[in-house]
Structures are given as structure tokens and as C-alpha cells.
C-alpha positions as CSV (number, residue, x, y, z in Angstrom):
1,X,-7.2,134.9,96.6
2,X,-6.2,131.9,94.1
3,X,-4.9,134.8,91.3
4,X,-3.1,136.8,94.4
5,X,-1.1,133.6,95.2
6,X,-0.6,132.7,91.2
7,X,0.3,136.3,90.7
8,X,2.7,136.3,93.8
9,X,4.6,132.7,92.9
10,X,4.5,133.9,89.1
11,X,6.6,137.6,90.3
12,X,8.5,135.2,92.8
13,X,9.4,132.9,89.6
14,X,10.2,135.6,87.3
15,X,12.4,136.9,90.6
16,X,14.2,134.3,90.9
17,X,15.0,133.5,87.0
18,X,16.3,137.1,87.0
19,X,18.5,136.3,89.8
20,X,19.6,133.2,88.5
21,X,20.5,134.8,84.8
22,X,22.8,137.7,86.9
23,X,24.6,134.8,88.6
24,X,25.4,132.8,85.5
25,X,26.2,136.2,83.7
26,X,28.9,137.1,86.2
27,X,29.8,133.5,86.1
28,X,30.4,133.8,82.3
29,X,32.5,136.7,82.7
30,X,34.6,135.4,85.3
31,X,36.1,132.5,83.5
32,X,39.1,133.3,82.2
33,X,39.8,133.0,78.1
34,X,41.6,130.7,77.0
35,X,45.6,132.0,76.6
36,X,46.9,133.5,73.8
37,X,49.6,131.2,72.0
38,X,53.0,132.0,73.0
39,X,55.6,132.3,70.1
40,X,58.0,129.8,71.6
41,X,60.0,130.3,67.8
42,X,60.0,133.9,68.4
43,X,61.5,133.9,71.1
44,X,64.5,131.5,70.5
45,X,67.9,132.5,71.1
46,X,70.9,131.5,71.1
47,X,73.7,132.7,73.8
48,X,75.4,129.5,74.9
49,X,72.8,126.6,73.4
50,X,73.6,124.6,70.5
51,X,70.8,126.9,68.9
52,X,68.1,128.8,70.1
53,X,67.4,126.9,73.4
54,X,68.3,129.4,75.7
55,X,65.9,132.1,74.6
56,X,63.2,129.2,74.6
57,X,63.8,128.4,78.3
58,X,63.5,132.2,78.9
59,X,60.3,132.6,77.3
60,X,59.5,129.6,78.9
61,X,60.2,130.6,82.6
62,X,58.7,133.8,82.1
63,X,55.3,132.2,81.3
64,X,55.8,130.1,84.3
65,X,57.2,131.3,87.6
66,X,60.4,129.3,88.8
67,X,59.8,127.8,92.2
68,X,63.7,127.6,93.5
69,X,65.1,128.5,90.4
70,X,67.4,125.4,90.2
71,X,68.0,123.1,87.0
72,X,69.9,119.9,86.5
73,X,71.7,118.9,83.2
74,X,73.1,115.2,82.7
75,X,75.3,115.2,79.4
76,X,76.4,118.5,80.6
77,X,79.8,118.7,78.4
78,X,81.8,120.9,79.6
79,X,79.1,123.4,80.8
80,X,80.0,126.4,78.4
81,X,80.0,125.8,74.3
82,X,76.8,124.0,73.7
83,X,75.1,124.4,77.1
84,X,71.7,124.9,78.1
85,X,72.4,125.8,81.6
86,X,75.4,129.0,81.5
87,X,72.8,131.1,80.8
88,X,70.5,130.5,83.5
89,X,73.9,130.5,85.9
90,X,75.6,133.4,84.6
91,X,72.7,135.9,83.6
92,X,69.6,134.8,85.7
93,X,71.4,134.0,89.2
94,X,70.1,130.0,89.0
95,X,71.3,127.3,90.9
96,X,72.1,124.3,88.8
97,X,73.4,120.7,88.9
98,X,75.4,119.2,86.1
99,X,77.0,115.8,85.3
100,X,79.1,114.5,82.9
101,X,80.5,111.7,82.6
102,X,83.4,111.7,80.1
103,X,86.5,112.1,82.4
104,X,88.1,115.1,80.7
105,X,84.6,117.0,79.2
106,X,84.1,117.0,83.6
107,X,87.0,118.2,84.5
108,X,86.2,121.0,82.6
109,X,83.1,121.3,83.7
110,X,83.8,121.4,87.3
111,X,86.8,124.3,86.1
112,X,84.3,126.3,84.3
113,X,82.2,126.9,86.9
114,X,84.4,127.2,89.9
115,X,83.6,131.1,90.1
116,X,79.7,129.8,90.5
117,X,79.1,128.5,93.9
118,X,75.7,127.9,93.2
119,X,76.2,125.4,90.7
120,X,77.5,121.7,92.0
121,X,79.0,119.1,89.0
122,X,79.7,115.8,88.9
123,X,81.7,113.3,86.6
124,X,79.2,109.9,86.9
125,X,78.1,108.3,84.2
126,X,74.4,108.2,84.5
127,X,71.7,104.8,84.1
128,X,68.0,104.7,85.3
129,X,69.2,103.0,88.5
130,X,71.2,106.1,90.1
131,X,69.9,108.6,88.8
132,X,67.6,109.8,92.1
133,X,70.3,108.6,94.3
134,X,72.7,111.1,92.5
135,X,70.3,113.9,92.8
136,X,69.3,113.0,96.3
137,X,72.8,113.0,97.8
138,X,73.7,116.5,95.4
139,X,71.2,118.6,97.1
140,X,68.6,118.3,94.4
141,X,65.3,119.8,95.4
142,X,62.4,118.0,94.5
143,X,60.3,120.2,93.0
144,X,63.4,121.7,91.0
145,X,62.3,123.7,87.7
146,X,64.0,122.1,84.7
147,X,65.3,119.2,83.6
148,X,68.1,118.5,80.3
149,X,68.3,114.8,79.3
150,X,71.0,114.1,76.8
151,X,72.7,111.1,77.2
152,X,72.3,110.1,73.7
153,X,71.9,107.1,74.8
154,X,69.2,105.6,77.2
155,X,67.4,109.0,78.1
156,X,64.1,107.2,77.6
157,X,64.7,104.9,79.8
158,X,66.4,107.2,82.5
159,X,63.7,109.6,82.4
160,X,61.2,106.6,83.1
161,X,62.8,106.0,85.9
162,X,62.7,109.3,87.6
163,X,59.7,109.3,90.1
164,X,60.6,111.3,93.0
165,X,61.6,114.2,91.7
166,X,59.4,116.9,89.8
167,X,60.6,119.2,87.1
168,X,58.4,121.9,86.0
169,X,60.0,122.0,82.7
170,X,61.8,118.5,80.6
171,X,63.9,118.7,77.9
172,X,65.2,115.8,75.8
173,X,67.1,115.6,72.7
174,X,64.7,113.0,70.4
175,X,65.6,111.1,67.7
176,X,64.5,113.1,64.5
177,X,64.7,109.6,62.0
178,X,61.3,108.1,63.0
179,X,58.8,111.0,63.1
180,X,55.4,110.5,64.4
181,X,53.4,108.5,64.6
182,X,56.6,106.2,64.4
183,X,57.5,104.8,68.0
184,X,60.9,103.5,68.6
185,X,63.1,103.4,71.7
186,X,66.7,102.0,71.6
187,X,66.7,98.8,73.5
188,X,68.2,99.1,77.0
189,X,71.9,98.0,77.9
190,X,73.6,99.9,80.6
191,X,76.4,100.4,78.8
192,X,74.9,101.6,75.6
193,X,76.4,104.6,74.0
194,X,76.6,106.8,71.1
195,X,78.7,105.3,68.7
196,X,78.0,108.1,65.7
197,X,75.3,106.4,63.8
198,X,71.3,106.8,64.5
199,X,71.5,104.3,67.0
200,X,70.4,106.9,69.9
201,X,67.6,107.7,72.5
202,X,64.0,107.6,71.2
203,X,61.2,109.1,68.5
204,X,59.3,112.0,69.6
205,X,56.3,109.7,69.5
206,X,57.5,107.5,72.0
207,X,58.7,110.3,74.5
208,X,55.7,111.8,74.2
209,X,53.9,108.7,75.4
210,X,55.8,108.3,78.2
211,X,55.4,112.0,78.9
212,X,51.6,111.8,79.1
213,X,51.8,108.8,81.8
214,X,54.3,111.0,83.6
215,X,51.8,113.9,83.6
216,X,53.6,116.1,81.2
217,X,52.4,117.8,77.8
218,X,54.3,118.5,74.7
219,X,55.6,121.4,73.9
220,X,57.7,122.5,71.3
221,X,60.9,121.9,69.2
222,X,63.8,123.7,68.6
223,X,64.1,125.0,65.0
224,X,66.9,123.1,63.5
225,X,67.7,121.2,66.3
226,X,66.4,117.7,68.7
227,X,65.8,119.4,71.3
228,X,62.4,118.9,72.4
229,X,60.8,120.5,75.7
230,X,57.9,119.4,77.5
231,X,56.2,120.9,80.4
232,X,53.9,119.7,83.6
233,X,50.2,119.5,82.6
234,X,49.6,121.8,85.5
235,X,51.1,124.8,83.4
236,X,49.7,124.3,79.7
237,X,47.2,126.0,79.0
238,X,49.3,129.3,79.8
239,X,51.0,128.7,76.6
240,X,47.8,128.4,74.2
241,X,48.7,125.8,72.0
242,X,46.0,124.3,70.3
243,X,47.5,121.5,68.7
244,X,50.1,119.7,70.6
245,X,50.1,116.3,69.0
246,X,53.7,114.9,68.2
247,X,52.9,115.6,64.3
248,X,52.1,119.0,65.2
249,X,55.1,119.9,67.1
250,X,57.9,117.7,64.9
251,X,60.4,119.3,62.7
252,X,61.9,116.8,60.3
253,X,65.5,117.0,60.2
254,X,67.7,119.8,58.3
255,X,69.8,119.0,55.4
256,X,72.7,119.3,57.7
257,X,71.9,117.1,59.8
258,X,73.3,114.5,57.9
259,X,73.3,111.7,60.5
260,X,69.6,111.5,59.6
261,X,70.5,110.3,56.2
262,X,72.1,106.8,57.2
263,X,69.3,103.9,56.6
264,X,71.0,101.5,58.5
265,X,69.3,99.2,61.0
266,X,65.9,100.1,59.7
267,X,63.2,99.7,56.7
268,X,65.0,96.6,56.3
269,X,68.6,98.0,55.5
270,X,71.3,96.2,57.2
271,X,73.9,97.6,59.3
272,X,77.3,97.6,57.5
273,X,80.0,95.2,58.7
274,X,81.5,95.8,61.8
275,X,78.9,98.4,62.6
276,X,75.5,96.1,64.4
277,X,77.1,96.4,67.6
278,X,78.0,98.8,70.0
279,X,82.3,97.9,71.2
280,X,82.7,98.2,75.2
281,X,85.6,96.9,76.0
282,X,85.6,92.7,75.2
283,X,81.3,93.6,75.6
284,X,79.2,93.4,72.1
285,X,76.0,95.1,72.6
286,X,73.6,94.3,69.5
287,X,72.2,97.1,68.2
288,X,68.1,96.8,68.3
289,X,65.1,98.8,67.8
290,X,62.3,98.4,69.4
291,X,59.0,99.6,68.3
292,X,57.1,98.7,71.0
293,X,57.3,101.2,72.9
């Protein structure tokens, strides 16, 4: 009787180890491998972008589904040479909202898309304080799909202070002279601007550490180019990157990029005469560097 029970438990054991092994068999084959890398470089291309941005954001959004197809652009210009969103407007049907706030670059603006009623612009200059508000009275939804910052100015600091809102997809023009693991953010006045020299935005290190408190993951850099793109955390591993560290994705600057050549203001060069401030109107705004952040 004893062996009959041993025997019986023993089958039952071997039973139920072969039932567990099938379960953790199928489980195996049901998770999903990893992504294969997506050749962000291959697919750049230029048809209105500086350079090959709007192939990028293709690729991009066809890796990742747009939800209302709607993008926003702040340091629009005037919406055609240079621009990041014609493209999506005049070839892929999206709705877009774009501000800029030189006077005469928006008047263009608002001309060159006056056939396009699904795009809205706006001549306001732009600071970390209004920048919600403007969305919020413009119509902006909140889970809109991408996002251009390029104020060459305080785009740090304006992107920090967007909480409300949720692009899927950021991009940022960085500041190429401090390349990782260099952080430095221009220090904020409201009325800074870009005066011509390196005194500009932030290093790629520093935006990416914002980025990651913000719930976003680095994603790639435009060849020959600033432009920098990162995308919610929720939607990287469909792009199979392996290696996404700031020294992974920077490009150093081209030789023609020669702004990136200038010294001044840092590894203990001096600015020139006449050139440590930034000029608004009877307003002199130091110009300082901060690596703190």
C-alpha cells in the first residue's frame, strides 16, 4: 500500500513538473524579442529641415503611431526654409502649432500657411512662464505627438517648465561645444537671446538629465546638425538601441560649423571686449555658464 501511494505521488510529481515545464516553455516563446535597431541615419531626409530632420521624424512616427497627429514648433521662423513642421503639414495631413516671435519672421509665418487651416501661428515671444498658457488657450492637446524647442536661448529652461502637456516625441537643438559628460546650461534671464556667439541653450548631457526626470529617453542626433530628439520612455524599446548614453548618441561638431570654434567664456578664455554681455535695450545681461546643472 505504502509503494502504491509513493508510486502514485512520484507519477503525480513527475505530472505536474511536466506541466509546469510546458507552461514556462510557452511562456518563453511568448515574450517578445527584443527590437531590432532602427536606422534613424538611414532614414534621414531632408525636404524642408535644416538637414535630414524630416525623414527622421518620419521614420520616427512610423515606429510609433501618432495619437492626434498634432505638433508644436516655438522658434518656428517663417514655417517654410528650415522647418521641421511643412512637411508633416503639407505631405502627412498634421495639425500643427507654431510661434515665433521675431515680428516680421511671423508675419511670414502666419502668410505661409494661410492655405493650411489646420495649422494655428503665433508671434509671442516664448519664457518658461507662458508657455502652457499659450498652448492651453491655442487649442493644444495634451497628449500632442511632437515637440521642436529652439529658442536658442532658454530651451532648457522652458522645457523644464512644461508639465502639463505630453509629447510623444521632443526635439531640441543642443549645444554641440561641451560634449558629454560636460553639463552646462546657460544661466536663466528672460530676456536672454542669441547674440551669434556660443552663448546658447544647453549640452546634450544636461538635456539629457533633465529628460530622464521628465520620463524621456535619448534618442538620436542629426548628422551634421544640433538637433537632438528624444522620445517618451513608454516607446523605446521599439527602436532597439542598445546604447543610448549621451556619449553614445553625440556628434561633435562639423568643420563648418564654425561657431563651435570660438573659446570664449570657457576653459578660462575671456570674452572679448564688448562681448560678456548680452545688449537689451539699456538691460546688460552677463553672460554665465553654469555647470551645475
Amino acid at each position: 500500500m505504502c509503494r502504491f501511494i509513493h508510486r502514485t505521488r512520484h507519477r503525480r510529481g513527475v505530472a505536474v513538473a511536466a506541466v509546469i515545464a510546458v507552461v514556462l516553455a510557452c511562456a518563453t516563446s511568448m515574450v517578445a524579442e527584443p527590437a531590432r535597431p532602427v536606422d534613424l541615419h538611414a532614414a534621414e531626409r531632408r525636404v524642408f529641415s535644416q538637414f535630414g530632420e524630416d525623414g527622421v521624424i518620419e521614420k520616427i512616427f512610423e515606429v510609433i503611431e501618432p495619437g492626434p497627429k498634432f505638433a508644436v514648433e516655438f522658434g518656428a521662423a517663417n514655417g517654410v526654409k528650415g522647418s521641421n513642421m511643412r512637411n508633416l503639414v503639407v505631405d502627412h495631413g498634421w495639425s500643427t502649432f507654431q510661434i515665433e516671435g521675431n515680428p516680421q519672421l511671423a508675419k511670414a509665418l502666419a502668410k505661409n500657411y494661410r492655405d493650411y487651416p489646420t495649422t494655428k501661428t503665433l508671434q509671442a515671444w516664448v519664457w518658461p512662464g507662458n508657455i502652457e498658457i499659450l498652448f492651453e488657450e491655442n487649442g493644444v492637446p495634451k497628449d500632442l505627438d511632437f515637440m521642436v524647442i529652439d529658442i536658442d536661448s532658454n530651451d532648457y529652461y522652458v522645457w523644464r517648465a512644461i508639465r502639463d502637456f505630453r509629447p510623444k516625441v521632443v526635439m531640441i537643438e543642443t549645444n554641440l561645444a561641451f560634449p558629454p559628460p560636460q553639463r552646462m546650461v546657460v544661466d536663466f534671464h528672460p530676456m536672454n537671446y542669441w547674440d551669434g556667439t556660443l552663448y546658447f541653450g544647453a549640452s546634450l548631457q544636461s538635456l539629457d538629465d533633465l529628460a530622464k526626470t521628465k520620463g524621456y529617453q535619448l534618442l538620436y542626433q542629426v548628422s551634421g546638425s544640433s538637433n537632438t530628439f528624444w522620445v517618451d520612455e513608454r516607446y523605446f524599446a521599439a527602436f532597439g538601441i542598445t546604447d543610448n548614453s549621451p556619449a553614445a548618441i553625440y556628434r561633435p561638431p562639423s568643420d563648418t560649423q564654425k561657431l563651435y570654434k570660438q573659446k570664449w567664456g570657457r576653459d578660462g578664455v575671456p570674452w572679448p571686449e564688448g562681448r560678456s554681455h548680452l545688449n537689451w535695450k539699456d538691460l546688460k545681461i552677463p553672460k554665465t555658464f553654469r555647470f551645475d546643472r
